[in-house]
C-alpha positions in Angstrom: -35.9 -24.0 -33.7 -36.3 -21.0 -31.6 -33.2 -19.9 -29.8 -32.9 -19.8 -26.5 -32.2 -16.6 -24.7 -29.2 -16.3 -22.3 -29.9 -16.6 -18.9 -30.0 -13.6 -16.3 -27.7 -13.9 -13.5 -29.6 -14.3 -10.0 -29.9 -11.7 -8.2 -27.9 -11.8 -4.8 -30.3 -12.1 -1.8 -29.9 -11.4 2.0 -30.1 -15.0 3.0 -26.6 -15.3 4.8 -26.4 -11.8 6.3 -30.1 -12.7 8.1 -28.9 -16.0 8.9 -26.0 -14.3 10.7 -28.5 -11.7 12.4 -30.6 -15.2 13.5 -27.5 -16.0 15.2 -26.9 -13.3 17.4 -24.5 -11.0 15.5 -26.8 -7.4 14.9 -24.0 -5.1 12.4 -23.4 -7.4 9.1 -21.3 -5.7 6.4 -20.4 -7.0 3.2 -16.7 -6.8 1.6 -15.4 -6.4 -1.9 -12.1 -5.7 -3.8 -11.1 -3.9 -7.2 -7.8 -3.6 -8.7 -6.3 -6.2 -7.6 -5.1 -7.0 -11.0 -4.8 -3.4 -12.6 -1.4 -2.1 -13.7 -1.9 1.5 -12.6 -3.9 3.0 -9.1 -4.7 1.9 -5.9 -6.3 -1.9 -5.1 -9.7 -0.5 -3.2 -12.1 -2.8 -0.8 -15.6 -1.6 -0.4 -17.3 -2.1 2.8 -21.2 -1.9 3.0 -23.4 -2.2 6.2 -26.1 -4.3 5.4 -29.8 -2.5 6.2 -32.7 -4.6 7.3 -34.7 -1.7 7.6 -35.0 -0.9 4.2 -35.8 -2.5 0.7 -32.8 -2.4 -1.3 -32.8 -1.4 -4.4 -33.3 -3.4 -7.3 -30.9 -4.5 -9.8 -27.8 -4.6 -7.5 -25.7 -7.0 -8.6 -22.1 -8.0 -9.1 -20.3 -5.1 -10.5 -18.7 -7.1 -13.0 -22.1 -7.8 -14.2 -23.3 -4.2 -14.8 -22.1 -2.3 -17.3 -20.5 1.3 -16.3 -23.9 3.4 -16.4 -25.9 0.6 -14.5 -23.1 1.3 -12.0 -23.6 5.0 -11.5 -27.2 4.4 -11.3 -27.2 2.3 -8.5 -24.2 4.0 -7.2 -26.4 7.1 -5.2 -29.2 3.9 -4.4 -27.4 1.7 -2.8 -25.4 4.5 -0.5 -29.4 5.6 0.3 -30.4 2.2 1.2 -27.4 1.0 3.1 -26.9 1.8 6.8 -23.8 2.9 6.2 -20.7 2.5 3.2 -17.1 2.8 2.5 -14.2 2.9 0.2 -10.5 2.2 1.4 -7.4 2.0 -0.7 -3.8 1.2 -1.1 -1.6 3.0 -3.0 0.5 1.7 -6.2 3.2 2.6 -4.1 1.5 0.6 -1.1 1.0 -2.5 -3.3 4.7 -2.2 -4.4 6.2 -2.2 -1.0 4.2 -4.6 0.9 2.8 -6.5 -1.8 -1.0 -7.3 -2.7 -1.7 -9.2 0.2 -0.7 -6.4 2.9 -2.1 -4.3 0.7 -5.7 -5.7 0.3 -5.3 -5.8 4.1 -4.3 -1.7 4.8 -7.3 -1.0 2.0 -9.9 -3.1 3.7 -9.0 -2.0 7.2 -9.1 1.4 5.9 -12.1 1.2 4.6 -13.4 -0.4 8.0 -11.9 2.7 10.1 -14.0 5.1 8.1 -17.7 3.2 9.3 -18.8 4.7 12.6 -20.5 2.0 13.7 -17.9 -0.8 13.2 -19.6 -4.4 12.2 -19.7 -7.3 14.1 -19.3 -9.8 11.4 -18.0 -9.2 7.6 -19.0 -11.3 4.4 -15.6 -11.2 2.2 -15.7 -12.4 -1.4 -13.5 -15.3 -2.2 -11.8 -17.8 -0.4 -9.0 -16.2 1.3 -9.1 -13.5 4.5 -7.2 -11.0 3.7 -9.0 -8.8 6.2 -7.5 -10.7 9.7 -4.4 -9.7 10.8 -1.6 -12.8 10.7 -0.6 -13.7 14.0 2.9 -13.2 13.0 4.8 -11.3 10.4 8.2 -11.1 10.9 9.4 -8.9 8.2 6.5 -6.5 8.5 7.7 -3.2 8.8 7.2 -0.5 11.8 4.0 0.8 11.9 2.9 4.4 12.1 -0.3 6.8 12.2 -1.7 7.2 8.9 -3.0 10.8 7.6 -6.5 11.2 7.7 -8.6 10.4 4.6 -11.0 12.6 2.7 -14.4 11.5 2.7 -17.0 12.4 -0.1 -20.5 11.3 0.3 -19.1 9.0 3.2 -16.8 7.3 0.7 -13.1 7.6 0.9 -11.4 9.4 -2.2 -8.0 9.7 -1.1 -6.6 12.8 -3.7 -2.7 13.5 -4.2 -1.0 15.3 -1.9 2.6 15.6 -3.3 4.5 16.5 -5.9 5.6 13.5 -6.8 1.7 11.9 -6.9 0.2 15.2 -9.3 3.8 15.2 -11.2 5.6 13.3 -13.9 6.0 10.0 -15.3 9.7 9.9 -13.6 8.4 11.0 -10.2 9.9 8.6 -7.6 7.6 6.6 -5.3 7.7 8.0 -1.7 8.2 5.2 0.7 5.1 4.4 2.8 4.4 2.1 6.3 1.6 0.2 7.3 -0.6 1.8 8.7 -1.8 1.5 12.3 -5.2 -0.3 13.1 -7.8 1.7 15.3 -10.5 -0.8 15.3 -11.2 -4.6 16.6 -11.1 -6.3 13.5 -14.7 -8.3 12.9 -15.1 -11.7 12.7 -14.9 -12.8 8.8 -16.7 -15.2 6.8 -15.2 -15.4 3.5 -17.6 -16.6 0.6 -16.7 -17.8 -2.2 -18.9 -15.9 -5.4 -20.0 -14.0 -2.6 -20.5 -10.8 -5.1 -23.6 -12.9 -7.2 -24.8 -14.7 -3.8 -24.5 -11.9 -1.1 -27.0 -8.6 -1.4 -24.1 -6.6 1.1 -21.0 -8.2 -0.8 -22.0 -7.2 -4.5 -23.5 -3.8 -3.0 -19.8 -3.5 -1.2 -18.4 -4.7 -5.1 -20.8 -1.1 -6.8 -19.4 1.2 -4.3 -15.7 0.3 -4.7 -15.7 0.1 -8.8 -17.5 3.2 -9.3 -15.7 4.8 -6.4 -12.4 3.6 -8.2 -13.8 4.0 -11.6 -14.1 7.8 -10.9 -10.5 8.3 -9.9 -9.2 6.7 -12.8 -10.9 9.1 -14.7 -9.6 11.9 -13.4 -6.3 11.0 -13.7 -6.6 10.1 -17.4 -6.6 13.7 -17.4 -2.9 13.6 -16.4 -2.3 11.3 -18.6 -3.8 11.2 -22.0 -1.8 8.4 -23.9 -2.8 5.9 -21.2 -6.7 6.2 -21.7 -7.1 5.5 -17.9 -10.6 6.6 -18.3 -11.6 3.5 -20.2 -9.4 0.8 -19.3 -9.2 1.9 -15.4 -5.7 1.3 -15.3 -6.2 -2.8 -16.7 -4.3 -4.1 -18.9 -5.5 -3.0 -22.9 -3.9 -2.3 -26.1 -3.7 1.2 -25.7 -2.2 0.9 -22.2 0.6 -1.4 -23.6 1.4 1.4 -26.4 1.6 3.9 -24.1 4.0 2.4 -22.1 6.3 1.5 -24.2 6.3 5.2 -25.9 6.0 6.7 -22.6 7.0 4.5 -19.9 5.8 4.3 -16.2 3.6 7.4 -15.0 3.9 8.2 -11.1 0.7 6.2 -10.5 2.0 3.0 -12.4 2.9 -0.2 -9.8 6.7 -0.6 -10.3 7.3 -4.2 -8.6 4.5 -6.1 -11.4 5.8 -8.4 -13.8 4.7 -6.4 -17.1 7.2 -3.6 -15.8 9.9 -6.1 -17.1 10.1 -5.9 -20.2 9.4 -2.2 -20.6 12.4 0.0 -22.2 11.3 2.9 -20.3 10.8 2.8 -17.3 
């Protein structure tokens, strides 16, 4: 009996983002998350302008569907063929302080403050809008004006800046504030498996892994034990050793569950 061979995953196509153009809206970007469930770093939201002007390149998929040197392939592709990309984030200390929600939120509108031509619409993986601002938050704290971010290769790379983000494991956090938002938010259409469906959502998914990818690697260089380089700041065997010969390193999320049962912390 001959074996059958696993099946490919589609390729995402531009279906929804021309049915959108078809309906009058003319800037459609696509929207994707990564780290939301990492132990150490930021939680980072790609953005992506979708082109109609160009053919995209082939083999973009779902970043979770591409192994690590598929993504730096396409990486320099897809920021040639899109109109225009990039890469906001919240810090652990961001996540810690206004939870993953707000957080999501300040990365994605972040990453939406960098495009210069702001979208009209936005595809968002999932079910859930974390993009749209609630219409009340009572406990939200004051707002103020964020620092400007770096940008390389029009993608936001946000380096440290203090002490106590380049310094040791015992480095307190230093408290952070929403920050304020300079642009009309877009309407939102979240879809769920949007990343294997939507050409701009699992393009928006490439740019904010390898974006994120390449920051956890130069922090493993900070801190060996950890092997940040391969496990991105995840959960892995070598992560949980670390920690519990090391304890937390400044770039560690204080408020997660895991930090719980850690004897140094």
């Amino acid at each position: 009996m001959a074996t059958r061979r696993p099946r490919r995953p589609k390729s995402p196509t531009a279906r929804l983002e021309r049915s959108l153009v078809a309906d009058g809206f003319q800037l459609v970007a696509g929207l994707d998350e990564v780290g939301r469930g990492a132990w150490a770093g930021p939680v980072s939201v790609g953005a992506v302008v979708h082109s109609f002007a160009k053919r995209p390149p082939s083999g973009i998929r779902d970043s979770k569907q591409l192994s690590e040197p598929q993504r730096e392939e396409l990486f320099p592709k897809v920021a040639g063929w899109c109109t225009e990309w990039s890469v906001g984030h919240a810090s652990p200390q961001e996540c810690d302080a206004h939870g993953m929600t707000r957080a999501l939120r300040l990365a994605a509108h972040r990453a939406l403050a960098q495009l210069s031509m702001q979208p009209e619409v936005v595809l968002l993986d999932g079910n859930f809008d974390y993009v749209t601002e609630p219409v009340t938050e009572p406990d939200t704290e004051p707002v103020t004006e964020p620092e400007p971010e770096p940008k390389v290769d029009a993608g936001v790379v946000p380096q440290p800046t203090s002490a106590s983000e380049r310094g040791p494991a015992t480095a307190a956090p230093a408290p952070v504030r929403l920050a304020v938002t300079r642009f009309a938010t877009p309407v939102v259409r979240t879809v769920v498996k949007g990343d294997t469906t939507c050409l701009s959502v699992a393009a928006a998914s490439i740019m904010a892994k390898v974006t994120r990818d390449r920051m956890m690697r130069s922090w493993s260089e900070s801190f060996p034990p950890f092997d940040f380089d391969r496990n991105k700041g995840y959960p892995s065997p070598s992560h949980r050793t670390a920690l519990s010969g090391f304890g937390l390193t400044s770039i560690h999320r204080r408020s997660w569950a895991f930090v719980d049962d850690l004897v140094f912390r």
